[in-house]
C-alpha positions, 0 to 999 in steps of 0.5 A: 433739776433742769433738763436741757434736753427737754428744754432744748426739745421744747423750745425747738417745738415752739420755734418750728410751730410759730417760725412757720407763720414767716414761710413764703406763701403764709400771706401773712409777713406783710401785714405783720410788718404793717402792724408794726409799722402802724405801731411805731409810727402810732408811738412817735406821733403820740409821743410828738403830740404829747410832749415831755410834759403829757399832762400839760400838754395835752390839756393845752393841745385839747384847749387849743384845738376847742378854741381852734373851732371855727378858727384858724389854727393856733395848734402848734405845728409841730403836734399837728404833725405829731397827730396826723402820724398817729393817725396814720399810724392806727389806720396802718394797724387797723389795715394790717390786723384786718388783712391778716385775719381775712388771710387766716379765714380764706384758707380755714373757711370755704365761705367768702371771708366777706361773710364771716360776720354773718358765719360767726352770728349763726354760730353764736347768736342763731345757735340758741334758736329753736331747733327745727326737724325738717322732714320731706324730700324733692327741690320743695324741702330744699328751696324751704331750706335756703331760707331756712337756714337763714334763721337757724343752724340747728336744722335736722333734715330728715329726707327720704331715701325711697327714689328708684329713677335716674341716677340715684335709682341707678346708684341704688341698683348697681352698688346696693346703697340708699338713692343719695338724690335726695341727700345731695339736694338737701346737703347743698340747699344748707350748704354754706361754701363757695357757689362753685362748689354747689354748681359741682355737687349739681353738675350732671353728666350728659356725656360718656358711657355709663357716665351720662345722666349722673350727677357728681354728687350722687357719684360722690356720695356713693365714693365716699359710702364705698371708702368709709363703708358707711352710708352715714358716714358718708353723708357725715363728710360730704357734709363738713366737705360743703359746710353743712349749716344743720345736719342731713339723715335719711329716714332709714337705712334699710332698702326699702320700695314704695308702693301704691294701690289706686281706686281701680284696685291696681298696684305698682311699685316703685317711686318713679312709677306711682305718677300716673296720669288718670289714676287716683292714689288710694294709699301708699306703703312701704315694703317692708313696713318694719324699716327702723330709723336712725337713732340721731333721727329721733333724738332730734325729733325729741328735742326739737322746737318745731317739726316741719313737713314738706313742702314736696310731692305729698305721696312720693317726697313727704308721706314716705318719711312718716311711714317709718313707724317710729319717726311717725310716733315720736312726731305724735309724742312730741309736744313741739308745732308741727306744720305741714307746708302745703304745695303751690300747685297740684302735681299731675298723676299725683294729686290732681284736683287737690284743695290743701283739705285734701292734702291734710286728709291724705295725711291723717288717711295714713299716719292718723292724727296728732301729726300736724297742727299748722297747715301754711297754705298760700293765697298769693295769685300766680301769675297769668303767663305762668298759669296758662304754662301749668295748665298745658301740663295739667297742673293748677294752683291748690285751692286754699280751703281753709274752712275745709282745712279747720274742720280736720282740726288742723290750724290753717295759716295763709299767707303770699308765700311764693316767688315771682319767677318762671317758675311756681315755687315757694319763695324761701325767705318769706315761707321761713318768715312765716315758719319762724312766727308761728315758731316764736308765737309757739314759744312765747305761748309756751313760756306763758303758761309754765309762768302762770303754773308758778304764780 
């Protein structure tokens, strides 16, 4: 038996949920009643074109217009009338239905709507691209990101949280929070939002008490920790907040202090502190050493295609991640390539005087083998004005040794892989170039021999 009740409830519901795309404001009226329009006048041209008779007349419309080629116009004027309207008809439709999808996506998508072709490809084709962990800290890992992104969504950041200076030290200190430094680069370099919105997560203070020096998003970050109780889950909403192509994890959660011991036998503690000009880096290590990892963070190392180290300062951005014990270990378990993005230039206080052979045995020095399998080194020469600026500050291009490098049993890969800027840095479209063929040549490998085990 029918209910009027439930009927009168059901249809009121559907009233009010489809009466509310007329609201003023909606942007959508008029492009309805363009398509509308486009329809009526598509239906009366094609009906004037057609005639009474459509068979017929449209084999002698199509026979007149193939005879017309070249010549003058023997259609009768009264169907030339009736396909110009149709025509214009299906522009208008076309109009409309374009302008109210781009209405839709302005306010669904923080993106320009103009991209939503480029959106809707890294949604559906890049998807099905190989899964990439990315592991390291600093702008190196997030200038690597933006090309990165560019070729894969399933991207898996993993970034230290070790940072004790500047804002993200201040944070770390006051409100007893992992440094969201770090976090916040790496958010906005896969962020895929509106240029106004990642001037606004970078924006630092230089003005007000206890405002100056930090930056909106470390301050954000830290809100949203406060208000979601969760430091995770922070990084979780600030990513959906910025579009977040892939995902952001730290490397732990716990509260953890980097420390190193030099070749004189000196120790200090603290990131911002291990740089010191003239002083040689023996070994690092974390305090404590029993920190556990994220268990998303191993489930992506597990299942990924490839795991990417660096680039960024080989002692304070890359190694911290590794000292980790299970990050390490699932790195060395798995059977995916595993490439280390060498730097560009030496870091004073860091690794002065570093060849990209020094960099590997610092690697294998702290996590041991079975960590790295690639090693991108670049060969492409910087530039004089640049040079001479680097050396005043004690900085010169890391020697490209790759002999050295292949007698560590580690596959060096050269390639000219920086910009052209003012500054030396990788370019990220041709490093994710690079990334992505030693990517594909992996797989194709990959693919190769389990087809020879069935044959």
């Amino acid at each position: 038996m029918l209910n009027i009740e439930e009927y009168y409830n059901g249809f009121e519901s559907f009233w009010r949920r489809y009466i509310k795309w007329f609201y003023p404001g909606m942007r959508v009226k008029r492009w309805v009643l363009l398509m509308i329009l486009g329809g009526i006048l598509t239906a009366g041209g094609g009906a004037v074109l057609i005639g009474p008779e459509p068979v017929i007349t449209l084999g002698r419309t199509i026979s007149n217009w193939l005879r017309a080629i070249g010549q003058p116009s023997k259609i009768p004027l009264i169907q030339e009338l009736g396909a110009v309207v149709a025509f214009f008809g299906i522009v208008l439709i076309c109009i409309g239905f374009r302008q109210v999808i781009r209405s839709l996506i302005m306010d669904i998508l923080p993106a320009d709507p103009k991209d939503l072709a480029e959106i809707i490809f890294h949604k559906r084709g890049l998807g099905r691209e190989p899964a990439v962990v990315v592991i390291g800290g600093g702008t190196g890992l997030s200038t690597m990101l933006r090309g990165l992104k560019l070729k894969t969504d399933r991207i898996t950041a993993i970034v230290t949280v070790a940072d004790d200076g500047g804002s993200s030290g201040r944070i770390r200190s006051e409100l007893g929070i992992p440094p969201p430094g770090d976090i916040r680069n790496t958010l906005v370099a896969l962020a895929n939002t509106e240029p106004l919105m990642e001037q606004l997560f970078q924006y630092r203070f230089d003005w007000g008490e206890g405002l100056e020096g930090h930056s909106f998003g470390n301050l954000f970050i830290a809100a949203m920790t406060d208000i979601t109780g969760d430091f995770e889950e922070a990084i979780r909403t600030s990513s959906q907040v910025l579009a977040v192509r892939g995902q952001v994890l730290p490397s732990t959660l716990n509260s953890v202090t980097l420390r190193a011991e030099y070749d004189d036998g000196s120790t200090t503690s603290g990131e911002s502190l291990i740089p010191q000009p003239g002083k040689k880096i023996r070994r690092i290590f974390l305090e404590p050493e029993n920190c556990e990892p994220l268990e998303e963070a191993i489930t992506a190392i597990d299942s990924a295609d490839a795991i990417i180290l660096g680039p960024g300062s080989l002692y304070t951005s890359v190694l911290p991640n590794l000292l980790v014990p299970d990050i390490r270990e699932a790195i060395r378990r798995s059977t995916a390539p595993k490439i280390y993005i060498c730097n560009v230039m030496t870091q004073p206080g860091e690794t002065d005087g570093y060849k990209a052979s020094n960099h590997v045995e610092a690697l294998l020095n702290h996590v041991g083998p079975g960590l790295i399998d690639y090693v991108i080194v670049n060969t492409a020469a910087v530039p004089d004005h640049l040079l001479e600026r680097y050396q005043r500050e004690g900085a010169v291009p890391v020697e490209p040794d790759v002999a050295a490098v292949a007698a560590l049993g580690v596959t060096p890969i050269t390639a000219e892989v920086i910009s052209m800027t003012n500054l030396v840095r990788h370019d990220p479209e041709k490093l994710a170039e690079v990334i992505y063929r030693i990517i594909s040549e992996k797989t194709s490998a990959g693919k190769l021999v389990k087809l020879m085990k069935h044959i």
